[in-house]
Backbone atoms as SQL, in Angstrom:
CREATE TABLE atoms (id INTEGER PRIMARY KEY, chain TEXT, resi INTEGER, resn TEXT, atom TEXT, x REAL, y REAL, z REAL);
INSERT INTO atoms VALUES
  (1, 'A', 1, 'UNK', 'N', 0.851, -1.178, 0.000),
  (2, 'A', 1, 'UNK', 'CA', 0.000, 0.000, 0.000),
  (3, 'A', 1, 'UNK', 'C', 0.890, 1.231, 0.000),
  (4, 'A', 2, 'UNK', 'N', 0.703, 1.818, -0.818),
  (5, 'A', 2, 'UNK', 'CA', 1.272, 3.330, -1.019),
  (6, 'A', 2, 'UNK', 'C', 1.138, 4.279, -0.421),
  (7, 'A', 3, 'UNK', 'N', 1.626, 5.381, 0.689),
  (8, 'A', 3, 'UNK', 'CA', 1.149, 6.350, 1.315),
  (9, 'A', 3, 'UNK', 'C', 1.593, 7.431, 0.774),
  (10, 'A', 4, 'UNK', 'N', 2.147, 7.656, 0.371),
  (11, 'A', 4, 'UNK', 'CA', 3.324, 9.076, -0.519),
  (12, 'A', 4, 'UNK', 'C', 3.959, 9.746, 0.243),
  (13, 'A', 5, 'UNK', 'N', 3.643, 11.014, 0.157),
  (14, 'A', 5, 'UNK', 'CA', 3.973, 11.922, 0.975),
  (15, 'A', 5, 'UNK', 'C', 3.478, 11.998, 2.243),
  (16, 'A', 6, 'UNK', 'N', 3.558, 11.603, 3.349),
  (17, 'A', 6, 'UNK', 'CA', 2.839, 11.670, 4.574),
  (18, 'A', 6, 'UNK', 'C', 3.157, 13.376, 4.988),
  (19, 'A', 7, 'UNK', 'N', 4.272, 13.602, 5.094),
  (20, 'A', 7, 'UNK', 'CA', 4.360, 15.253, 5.972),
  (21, 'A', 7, 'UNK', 'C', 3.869, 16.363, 4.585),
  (22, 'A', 8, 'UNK', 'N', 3.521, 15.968, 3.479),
  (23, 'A', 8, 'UNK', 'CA', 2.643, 17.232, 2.653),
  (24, 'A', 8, 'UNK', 'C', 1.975, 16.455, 1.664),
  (25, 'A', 9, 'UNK', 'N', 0.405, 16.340, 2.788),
  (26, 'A', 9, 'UNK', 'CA', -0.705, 15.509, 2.195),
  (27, 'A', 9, 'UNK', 'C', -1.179, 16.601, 0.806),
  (28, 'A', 10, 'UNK', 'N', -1.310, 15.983, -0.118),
  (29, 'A', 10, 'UNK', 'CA', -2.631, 16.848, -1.215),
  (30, 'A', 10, 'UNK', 'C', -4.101, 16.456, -1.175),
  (31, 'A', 11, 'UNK', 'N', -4.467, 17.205, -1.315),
  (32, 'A', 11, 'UNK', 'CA', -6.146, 17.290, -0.945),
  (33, 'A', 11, 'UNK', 'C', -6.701, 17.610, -2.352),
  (34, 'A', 12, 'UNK', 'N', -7.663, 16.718, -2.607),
  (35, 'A', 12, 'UNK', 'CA', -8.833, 17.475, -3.514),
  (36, 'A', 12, 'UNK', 'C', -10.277, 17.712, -3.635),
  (37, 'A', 13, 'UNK', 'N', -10.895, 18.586, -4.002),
  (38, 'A', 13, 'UNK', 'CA', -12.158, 18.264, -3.733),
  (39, 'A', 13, 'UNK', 'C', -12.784, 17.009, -4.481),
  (40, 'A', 14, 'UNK', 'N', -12.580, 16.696, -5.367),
  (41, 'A', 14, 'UNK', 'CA', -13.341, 15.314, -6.193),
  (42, 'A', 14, 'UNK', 'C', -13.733, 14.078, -5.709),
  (43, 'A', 15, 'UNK', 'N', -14.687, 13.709, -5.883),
  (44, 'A', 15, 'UNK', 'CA', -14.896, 12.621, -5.260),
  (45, 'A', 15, 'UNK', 'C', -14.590, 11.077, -5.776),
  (46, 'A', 16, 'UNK', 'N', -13.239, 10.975, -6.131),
  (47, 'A', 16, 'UNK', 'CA', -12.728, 9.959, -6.723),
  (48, 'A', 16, 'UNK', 'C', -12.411, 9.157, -5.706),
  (49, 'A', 17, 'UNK', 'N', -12.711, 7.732, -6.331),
  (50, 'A', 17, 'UNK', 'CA', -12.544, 6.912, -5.193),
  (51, 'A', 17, 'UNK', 'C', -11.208, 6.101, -5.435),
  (52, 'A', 18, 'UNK', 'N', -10.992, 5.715, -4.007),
  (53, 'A', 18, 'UNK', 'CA', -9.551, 5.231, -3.723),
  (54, 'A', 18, 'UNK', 'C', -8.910, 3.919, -4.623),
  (55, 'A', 19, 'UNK', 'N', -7.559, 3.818, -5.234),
  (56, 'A', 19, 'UNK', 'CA', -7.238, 2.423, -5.233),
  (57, 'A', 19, 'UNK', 'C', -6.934, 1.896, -4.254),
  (58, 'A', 20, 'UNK', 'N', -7.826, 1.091, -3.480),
  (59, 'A', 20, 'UNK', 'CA', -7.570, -0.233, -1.974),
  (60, 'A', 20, 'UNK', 'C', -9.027, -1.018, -2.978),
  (61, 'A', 21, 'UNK', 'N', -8.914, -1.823, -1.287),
  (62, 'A', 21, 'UNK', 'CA', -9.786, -2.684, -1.604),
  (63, 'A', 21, 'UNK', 'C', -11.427, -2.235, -0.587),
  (64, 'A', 22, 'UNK', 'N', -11.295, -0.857, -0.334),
  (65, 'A', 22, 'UNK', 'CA', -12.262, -0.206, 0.452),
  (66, 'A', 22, 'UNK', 'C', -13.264, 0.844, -0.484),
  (67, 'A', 23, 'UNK', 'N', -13.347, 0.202, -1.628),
  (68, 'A', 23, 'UNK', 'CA', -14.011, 0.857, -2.683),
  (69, 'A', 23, 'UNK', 'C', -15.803, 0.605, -2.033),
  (70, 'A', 24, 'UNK', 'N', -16.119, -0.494, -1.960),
  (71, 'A', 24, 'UNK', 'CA', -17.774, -0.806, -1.241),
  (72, 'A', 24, 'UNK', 'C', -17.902, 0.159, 0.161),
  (73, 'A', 25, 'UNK', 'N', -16.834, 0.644, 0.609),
  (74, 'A', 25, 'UNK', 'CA', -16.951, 1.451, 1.936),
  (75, 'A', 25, 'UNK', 'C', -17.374, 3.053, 1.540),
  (76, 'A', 26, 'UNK', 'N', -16.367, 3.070, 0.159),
  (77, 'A', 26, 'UNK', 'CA', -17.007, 4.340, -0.008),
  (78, 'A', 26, 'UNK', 'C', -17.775, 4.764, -0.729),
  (79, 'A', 27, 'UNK', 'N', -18.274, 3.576, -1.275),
  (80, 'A', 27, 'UNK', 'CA', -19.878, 3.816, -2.057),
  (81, 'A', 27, 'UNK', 'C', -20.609, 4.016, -0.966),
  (82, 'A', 28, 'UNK', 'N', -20.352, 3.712, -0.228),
  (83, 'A', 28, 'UNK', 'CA', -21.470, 3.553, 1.205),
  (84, 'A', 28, 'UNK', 'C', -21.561, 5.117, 2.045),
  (85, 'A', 29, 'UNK', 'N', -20.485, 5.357, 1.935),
  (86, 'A', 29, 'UNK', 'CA', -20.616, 6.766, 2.375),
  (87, 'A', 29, 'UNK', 'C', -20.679, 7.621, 1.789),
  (88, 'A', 30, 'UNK', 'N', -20.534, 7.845, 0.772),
  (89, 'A', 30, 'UNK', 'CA', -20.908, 8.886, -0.392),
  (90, 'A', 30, 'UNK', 'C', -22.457, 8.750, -0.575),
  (91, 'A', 31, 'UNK', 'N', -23.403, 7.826, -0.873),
  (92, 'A', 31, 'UNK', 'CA', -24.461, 7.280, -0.993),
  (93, 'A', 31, 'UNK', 'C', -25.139, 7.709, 0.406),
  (94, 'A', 32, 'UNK', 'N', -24.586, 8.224, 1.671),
  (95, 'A', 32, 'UNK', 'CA', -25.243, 8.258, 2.670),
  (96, 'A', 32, 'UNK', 'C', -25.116, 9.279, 2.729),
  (97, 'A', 33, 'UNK', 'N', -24.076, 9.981, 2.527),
  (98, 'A', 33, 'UNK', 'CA', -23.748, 11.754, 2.417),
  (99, 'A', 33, 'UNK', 'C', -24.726, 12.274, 1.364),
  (100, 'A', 34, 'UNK', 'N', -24.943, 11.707, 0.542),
  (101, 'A', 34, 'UNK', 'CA', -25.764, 12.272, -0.912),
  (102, 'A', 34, 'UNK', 'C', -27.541, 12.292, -0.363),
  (103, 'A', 35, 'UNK', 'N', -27.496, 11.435, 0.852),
  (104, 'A', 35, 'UNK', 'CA', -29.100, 10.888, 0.967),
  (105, 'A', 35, 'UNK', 'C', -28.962, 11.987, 1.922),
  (106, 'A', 36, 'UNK', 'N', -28.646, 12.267, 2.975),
  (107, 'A', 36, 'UNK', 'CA', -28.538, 13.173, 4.241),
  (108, 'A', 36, 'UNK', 'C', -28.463, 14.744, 3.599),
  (109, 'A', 37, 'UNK', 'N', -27.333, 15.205, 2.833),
  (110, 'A', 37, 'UNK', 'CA', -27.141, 16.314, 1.953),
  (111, 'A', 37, 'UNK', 'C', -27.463, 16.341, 0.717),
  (112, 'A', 38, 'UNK', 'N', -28.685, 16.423, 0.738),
  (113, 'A', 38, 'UNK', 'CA', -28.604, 16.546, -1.053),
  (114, 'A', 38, 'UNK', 'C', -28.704, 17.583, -1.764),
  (115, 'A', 39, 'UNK', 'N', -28.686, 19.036, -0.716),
  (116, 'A', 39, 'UNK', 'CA', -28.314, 20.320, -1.092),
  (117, 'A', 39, 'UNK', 'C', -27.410, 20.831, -1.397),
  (118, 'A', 40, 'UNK', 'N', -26.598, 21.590, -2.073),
  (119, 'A', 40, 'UNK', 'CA', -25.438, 22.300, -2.311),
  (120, 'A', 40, 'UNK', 'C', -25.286, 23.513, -0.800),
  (121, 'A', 41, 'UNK', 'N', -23.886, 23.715, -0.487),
  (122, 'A', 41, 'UNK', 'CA', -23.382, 24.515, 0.217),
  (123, 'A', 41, 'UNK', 'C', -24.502, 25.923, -0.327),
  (124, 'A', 42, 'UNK', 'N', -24.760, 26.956, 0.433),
  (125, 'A', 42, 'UNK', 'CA', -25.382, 28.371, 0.252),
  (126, 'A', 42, 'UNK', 'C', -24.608, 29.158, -0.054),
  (127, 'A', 43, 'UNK', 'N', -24.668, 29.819, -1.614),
  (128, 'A', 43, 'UNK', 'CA', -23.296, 30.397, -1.925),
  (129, 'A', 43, 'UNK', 'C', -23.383, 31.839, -0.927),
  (130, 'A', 44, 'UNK', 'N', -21.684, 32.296, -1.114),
  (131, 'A', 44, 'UNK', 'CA', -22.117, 33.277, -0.116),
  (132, 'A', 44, 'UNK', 'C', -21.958, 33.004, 1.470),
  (133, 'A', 45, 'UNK', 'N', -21.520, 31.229, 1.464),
  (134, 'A', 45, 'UNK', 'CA', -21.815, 31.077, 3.234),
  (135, 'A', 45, 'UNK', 'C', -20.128, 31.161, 3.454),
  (136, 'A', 46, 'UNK', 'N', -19.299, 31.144, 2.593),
  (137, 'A', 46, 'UNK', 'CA', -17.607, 30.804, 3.511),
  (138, 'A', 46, 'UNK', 'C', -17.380, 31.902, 2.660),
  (139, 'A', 47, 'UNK', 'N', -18.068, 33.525, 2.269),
  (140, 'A', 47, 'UNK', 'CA', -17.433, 34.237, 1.755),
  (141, 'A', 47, 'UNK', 'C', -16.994, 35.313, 3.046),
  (142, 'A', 48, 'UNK', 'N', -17.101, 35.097, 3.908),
  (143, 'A', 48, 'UNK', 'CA', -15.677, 36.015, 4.992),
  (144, 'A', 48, 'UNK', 'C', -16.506, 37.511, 5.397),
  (145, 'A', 49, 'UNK', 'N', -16.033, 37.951, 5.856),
  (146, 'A', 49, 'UNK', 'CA', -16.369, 39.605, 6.066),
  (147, 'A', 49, 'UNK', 'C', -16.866, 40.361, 4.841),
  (148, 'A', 50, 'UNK', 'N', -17.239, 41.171, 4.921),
  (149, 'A', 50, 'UNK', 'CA', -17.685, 42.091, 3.901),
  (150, 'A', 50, 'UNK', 'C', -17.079, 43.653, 4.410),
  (151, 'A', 51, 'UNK', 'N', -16.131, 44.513, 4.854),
  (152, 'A', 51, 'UNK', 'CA', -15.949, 45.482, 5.425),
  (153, 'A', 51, 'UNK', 'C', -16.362, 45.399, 6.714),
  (154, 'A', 52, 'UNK', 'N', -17.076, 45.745, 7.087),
  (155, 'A', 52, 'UNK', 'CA', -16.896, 46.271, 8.627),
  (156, 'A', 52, 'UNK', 'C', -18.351, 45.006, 8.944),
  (157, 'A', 53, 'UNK', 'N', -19.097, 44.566, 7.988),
  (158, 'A', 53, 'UNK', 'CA', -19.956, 43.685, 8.036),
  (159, 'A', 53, 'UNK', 'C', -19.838, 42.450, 8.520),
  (160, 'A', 54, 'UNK', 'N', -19.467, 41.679, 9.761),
  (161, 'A', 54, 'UNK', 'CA', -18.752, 40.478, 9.881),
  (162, 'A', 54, 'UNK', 'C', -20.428, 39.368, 9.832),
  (163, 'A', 55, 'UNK', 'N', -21.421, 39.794, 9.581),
  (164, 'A', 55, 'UNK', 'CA', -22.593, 38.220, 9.369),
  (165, 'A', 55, 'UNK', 'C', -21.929, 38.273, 7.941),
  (166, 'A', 56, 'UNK', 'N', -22.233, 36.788, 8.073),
  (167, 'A', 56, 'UNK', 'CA', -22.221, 35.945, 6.719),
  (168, 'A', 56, 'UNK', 'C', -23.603, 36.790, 5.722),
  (169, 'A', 57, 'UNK', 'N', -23.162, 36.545, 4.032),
  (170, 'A', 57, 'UNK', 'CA', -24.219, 36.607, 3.427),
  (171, 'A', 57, 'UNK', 'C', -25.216, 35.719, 3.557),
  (172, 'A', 58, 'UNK', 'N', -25.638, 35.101, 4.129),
  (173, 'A', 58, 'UNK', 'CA', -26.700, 33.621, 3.781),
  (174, 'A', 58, 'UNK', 'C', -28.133, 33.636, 4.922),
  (175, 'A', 59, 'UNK', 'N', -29.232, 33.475, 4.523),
  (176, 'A', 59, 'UNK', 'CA', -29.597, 33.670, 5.544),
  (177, 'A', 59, 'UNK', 'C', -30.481, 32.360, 6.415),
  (178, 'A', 60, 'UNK', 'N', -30.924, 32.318, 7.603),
  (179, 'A', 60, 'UNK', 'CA', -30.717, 31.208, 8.366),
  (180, 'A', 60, 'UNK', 'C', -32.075, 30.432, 8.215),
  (181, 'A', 61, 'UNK', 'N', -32.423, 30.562, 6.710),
  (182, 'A', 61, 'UNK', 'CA', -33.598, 29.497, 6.623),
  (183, 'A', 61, 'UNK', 'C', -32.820, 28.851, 5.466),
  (184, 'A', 62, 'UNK', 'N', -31.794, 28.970, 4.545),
  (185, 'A', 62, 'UNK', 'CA', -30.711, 28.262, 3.473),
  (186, 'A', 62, 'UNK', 'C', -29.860, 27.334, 4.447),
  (187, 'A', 63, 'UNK', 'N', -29.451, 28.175, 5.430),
  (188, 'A', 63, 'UNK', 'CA', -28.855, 27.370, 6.536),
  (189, 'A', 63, 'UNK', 'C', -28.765, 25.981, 6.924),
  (190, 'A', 64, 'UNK', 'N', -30.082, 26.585, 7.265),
  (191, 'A', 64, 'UNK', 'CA', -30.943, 25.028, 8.110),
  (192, 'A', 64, 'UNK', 'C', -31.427, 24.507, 6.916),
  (193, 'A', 65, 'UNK', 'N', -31.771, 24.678, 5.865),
  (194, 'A', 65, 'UNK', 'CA', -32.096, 23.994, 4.684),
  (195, 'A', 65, 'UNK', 'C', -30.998, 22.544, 4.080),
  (196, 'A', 66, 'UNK', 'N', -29.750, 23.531, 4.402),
  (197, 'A', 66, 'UNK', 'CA', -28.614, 22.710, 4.116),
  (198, 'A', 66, 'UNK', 'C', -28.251, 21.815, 4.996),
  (199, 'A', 67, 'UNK', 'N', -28.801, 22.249, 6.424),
  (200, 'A', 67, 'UNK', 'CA', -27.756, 21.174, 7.415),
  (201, 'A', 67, 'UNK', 'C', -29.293, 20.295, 7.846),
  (202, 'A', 68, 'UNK', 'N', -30.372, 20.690, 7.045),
  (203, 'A', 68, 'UNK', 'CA', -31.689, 19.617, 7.424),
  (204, 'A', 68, 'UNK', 'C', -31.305, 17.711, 7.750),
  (205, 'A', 69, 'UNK', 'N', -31.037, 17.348, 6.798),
  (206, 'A', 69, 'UNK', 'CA', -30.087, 15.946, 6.744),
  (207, 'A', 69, 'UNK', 'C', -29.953, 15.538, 8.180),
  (208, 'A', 70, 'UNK', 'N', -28.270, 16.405, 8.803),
  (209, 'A', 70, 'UNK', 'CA', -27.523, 16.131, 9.809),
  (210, 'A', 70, 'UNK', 'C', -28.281, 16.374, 11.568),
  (211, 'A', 71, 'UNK', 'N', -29.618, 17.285, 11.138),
  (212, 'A', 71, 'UNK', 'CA', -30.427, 17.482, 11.947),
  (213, 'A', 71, 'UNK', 'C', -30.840, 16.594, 12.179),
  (214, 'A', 72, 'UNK', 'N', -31.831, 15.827, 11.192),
  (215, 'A', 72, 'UNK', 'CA', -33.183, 15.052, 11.419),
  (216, 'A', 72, 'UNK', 'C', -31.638, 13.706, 12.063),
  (217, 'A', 73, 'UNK', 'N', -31.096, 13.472, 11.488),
  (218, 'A', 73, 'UNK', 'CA', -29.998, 11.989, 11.516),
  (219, 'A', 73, 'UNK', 'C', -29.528, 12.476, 13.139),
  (220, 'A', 74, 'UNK', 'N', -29.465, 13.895, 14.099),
  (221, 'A', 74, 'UNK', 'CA', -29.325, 14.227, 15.219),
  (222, 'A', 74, 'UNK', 'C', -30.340, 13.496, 16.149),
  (223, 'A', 75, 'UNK', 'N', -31.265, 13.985, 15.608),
  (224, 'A', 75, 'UNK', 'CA', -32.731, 13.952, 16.493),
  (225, 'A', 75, 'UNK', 'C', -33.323, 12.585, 16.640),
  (226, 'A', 76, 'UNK', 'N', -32.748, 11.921, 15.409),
  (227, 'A', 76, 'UNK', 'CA', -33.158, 10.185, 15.552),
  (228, 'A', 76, 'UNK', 'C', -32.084, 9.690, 16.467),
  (229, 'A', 77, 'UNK', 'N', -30.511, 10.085, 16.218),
  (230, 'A', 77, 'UNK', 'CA', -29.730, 9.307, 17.006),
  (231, 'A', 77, 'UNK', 'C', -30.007, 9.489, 18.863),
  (232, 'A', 78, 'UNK', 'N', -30.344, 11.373, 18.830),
  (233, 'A', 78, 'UNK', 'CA', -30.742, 11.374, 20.230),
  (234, 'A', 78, 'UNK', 'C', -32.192, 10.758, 21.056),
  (235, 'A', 79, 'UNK', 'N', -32.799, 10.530, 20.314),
  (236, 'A', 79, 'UNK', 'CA', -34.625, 9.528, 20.526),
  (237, 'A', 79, 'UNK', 'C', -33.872, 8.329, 20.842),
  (238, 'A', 80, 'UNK', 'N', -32.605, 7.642, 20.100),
  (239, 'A', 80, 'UNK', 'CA', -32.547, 6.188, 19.791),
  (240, 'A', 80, 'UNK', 'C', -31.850, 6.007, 21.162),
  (241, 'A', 81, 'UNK', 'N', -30.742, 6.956, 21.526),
  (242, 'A', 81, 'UNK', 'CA', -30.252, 7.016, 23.038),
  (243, 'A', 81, 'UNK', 'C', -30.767, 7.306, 23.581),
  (244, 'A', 82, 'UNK', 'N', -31.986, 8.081, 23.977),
  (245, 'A', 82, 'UNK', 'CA', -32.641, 8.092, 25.283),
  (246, 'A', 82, 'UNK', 'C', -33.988, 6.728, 24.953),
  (247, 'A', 83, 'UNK', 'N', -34.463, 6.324, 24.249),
  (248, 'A', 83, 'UNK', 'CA', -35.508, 5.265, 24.222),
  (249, 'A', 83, 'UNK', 'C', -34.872, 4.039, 24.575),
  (250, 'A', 84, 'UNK', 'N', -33.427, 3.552, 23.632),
  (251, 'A', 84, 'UNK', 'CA', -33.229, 2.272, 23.734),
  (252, 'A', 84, 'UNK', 'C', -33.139, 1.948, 25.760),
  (253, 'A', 85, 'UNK', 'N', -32.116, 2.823, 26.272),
  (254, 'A', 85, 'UNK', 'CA', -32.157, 2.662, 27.391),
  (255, 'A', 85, 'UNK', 'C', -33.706, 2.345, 28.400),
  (256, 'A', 86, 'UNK', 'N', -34.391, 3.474, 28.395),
  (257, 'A', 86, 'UNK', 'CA', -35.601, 3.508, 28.891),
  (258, 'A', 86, 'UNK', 'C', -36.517, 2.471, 28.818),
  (259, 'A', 87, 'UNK', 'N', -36.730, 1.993, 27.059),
  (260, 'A', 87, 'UNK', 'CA', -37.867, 0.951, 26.885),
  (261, 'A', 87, 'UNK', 'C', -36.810, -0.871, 27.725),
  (262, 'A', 88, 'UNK', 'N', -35.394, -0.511, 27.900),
  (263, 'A', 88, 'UNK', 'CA', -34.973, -1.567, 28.337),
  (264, 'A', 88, 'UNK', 'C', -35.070, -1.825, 29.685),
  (265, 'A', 89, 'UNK', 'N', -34.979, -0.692, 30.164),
  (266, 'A', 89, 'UNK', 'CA', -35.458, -0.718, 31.968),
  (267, 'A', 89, 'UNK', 'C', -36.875, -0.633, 32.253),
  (268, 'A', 90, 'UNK', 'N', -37.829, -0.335, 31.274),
  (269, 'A', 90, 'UNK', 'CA', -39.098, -1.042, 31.407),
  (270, 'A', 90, 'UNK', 'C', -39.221, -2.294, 31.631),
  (271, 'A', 91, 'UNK', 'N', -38.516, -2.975, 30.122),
  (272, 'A', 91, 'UNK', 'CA', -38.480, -4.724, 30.074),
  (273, 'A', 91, 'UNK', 'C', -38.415, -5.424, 31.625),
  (274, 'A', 92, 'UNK', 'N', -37.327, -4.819, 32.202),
  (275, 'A', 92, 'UNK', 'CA', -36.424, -5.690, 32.857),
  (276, 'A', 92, 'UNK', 'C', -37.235, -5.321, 34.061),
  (277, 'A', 93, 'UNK', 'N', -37.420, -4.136, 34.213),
  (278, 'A', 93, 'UNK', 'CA', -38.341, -3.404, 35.945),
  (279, 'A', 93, 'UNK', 'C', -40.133, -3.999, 35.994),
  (280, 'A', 94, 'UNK', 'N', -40.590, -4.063, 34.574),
  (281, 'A', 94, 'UNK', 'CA', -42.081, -4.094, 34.754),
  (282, 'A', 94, 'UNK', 'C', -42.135, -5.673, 33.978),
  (283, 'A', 95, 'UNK', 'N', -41.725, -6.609, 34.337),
  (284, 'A', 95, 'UNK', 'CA', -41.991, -8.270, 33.970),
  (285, 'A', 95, 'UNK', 'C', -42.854, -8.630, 34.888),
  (286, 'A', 96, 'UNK', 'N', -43.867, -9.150, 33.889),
  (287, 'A', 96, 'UNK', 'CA', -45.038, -10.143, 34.229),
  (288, 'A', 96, 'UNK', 'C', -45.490, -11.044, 33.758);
């Protein structure tokens, strides 16, 4: 396995996938990133200051539009940690 350069990694944005044998791993996550995000970034959101203006251009209904996905995938993981526990100390406390 090839690592190259370890002390000056290159980065790209493309989503080309790796030569290994972890090609099914990253169909899997690209495919889950694509289902969760299927919006584009809000242009305007990593454009920096504007003069003395430090809010972002974007405004906070594009926002939440974009990060909807990572929300709802929040709100299930936090239901799934507070239920799994709870409905299990039912099981085990209320047997009849």
């Amino acid at each position: 396995m090839e690592l190259g350069n370890i002390s000056q990694p290159v980065y790209s944005a493309s989503l080309e996938e790796p030569s290994s044998s972890t090609v099914g791993l990253v169909h899997m996550v690209h495919g889950f990133l694509r289902l969760v995000q299927p919006h584009g970034l809000p242009l305007g959101a990593c454009g920096g200051a504007r003069g003395a203006n430090l809010m972002p251009p974007f405004s906070l209904s594009q926002l939440l539009r974009y990060e909807l996905g990572f929300l709802v995938c929040a709100a299930i993981g936090l239901l799934f940690a507070v239920l799994v526990p709870l409905v299990g100390c039912c099981f085990c406390c209320c047997r009849c």
